[in-house]
C-alpha angles and dihedrals in degrees: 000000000000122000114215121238115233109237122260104274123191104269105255114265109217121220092255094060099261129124120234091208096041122043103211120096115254082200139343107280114240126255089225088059097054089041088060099040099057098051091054092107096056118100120221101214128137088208109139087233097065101067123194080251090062089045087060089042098062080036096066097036095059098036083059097047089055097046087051091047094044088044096055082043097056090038092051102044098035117008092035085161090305096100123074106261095262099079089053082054085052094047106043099031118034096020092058093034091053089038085052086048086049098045091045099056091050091053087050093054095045092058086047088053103038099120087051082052097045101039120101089260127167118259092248084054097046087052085046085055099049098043095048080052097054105033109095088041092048083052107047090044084054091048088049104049092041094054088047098049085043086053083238085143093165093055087042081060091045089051090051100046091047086054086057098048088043090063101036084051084049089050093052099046095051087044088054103045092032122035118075117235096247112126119261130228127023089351097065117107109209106218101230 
């Protein structure tokens, strides 16, 4: 009994560029697109459930998951056991931890923005919206990945500092606007 052959089919491109079936780039994937990407995850709603802590949260799990993701894909298509060991540390630490950093203040933003979000808006004010969203975590991500590739390792540094300043600052300022001054933990008293 034969069994018949399927018939040559084009090798699937991924969204980021990529070939499934070729490892080299067919060109440099976008940081928009990896921005994207990694919020995903993260639900817009204005639901009383779904805290900004929850929004950070999602923020930081799937920022995690991609880093770790990104980080298999580049060992396995460019390092593959031939670079020093620092390059696997930056790309396993710093780089999921920044892509974590990133995720997280997206999704931050996101939760801050949710009735934007949520209102009947026109399609030229929702992109307005996202990219406005994304746009000082899309910048940062490209800083960081052009100062690496340039061996500028000290501005690399100053890029990443400046991502964990830009959410704590994030953090501060929704705690600020958005949580109420009651104390937290064993003192609270929950209105029944």
């Amino acid at each position: 009994m034969t069994v018949p052959t399927p018939a040559p089919q084009k090798a699937a491109v991924a969204n980021d560029g990529y070939s499934l079936a070729d490892p080299a780039p067919r060109r440099a994937p976008a940081p928009a697109s990896r921005q994207t990407a990694a919020a995903t995850p993260a639900p817009a709603r204005s639901e009383s459930k779904f805290t900004w802590r929850a929004a950070v949260m999602w923020g930081l799990a799937s920022g995690v998951g991609f880093g770790v993701a990104e980080g298999i894909m580049y060992s396995s298509r460019y390092y593959n056991g031939i670079q020093s060991g620092e390059i696997y540390v930056i790309r396993y630490v710093s780089c999921v931890a920044l892509h974590a950093v990133w995720s997280a203040s997206v999704a931050l933003l996101i939760w801050n923005k949710a009735s934007d979000f949520q209102s009947d808006s026109d399609w030229p004010d929702l992109v307005f919206e996202v990219l406005m969203v994304l746009a000082i975590p899309m910048v940062l991500h490209g800083l960081y990945d052009t100062m690496l590739k340039k061996d500028m390792d000290l501005w690399a540094l100053v890029t990443a500092v400046a991502s964990f300043v830009f959410l704590t600052v994030l953090v501060e300022y929704t705690r600020h606007h958005h949580e109420s001054p009651e104390p937290r933990g064993a003192n609270r008293v929950y209105a029944q």
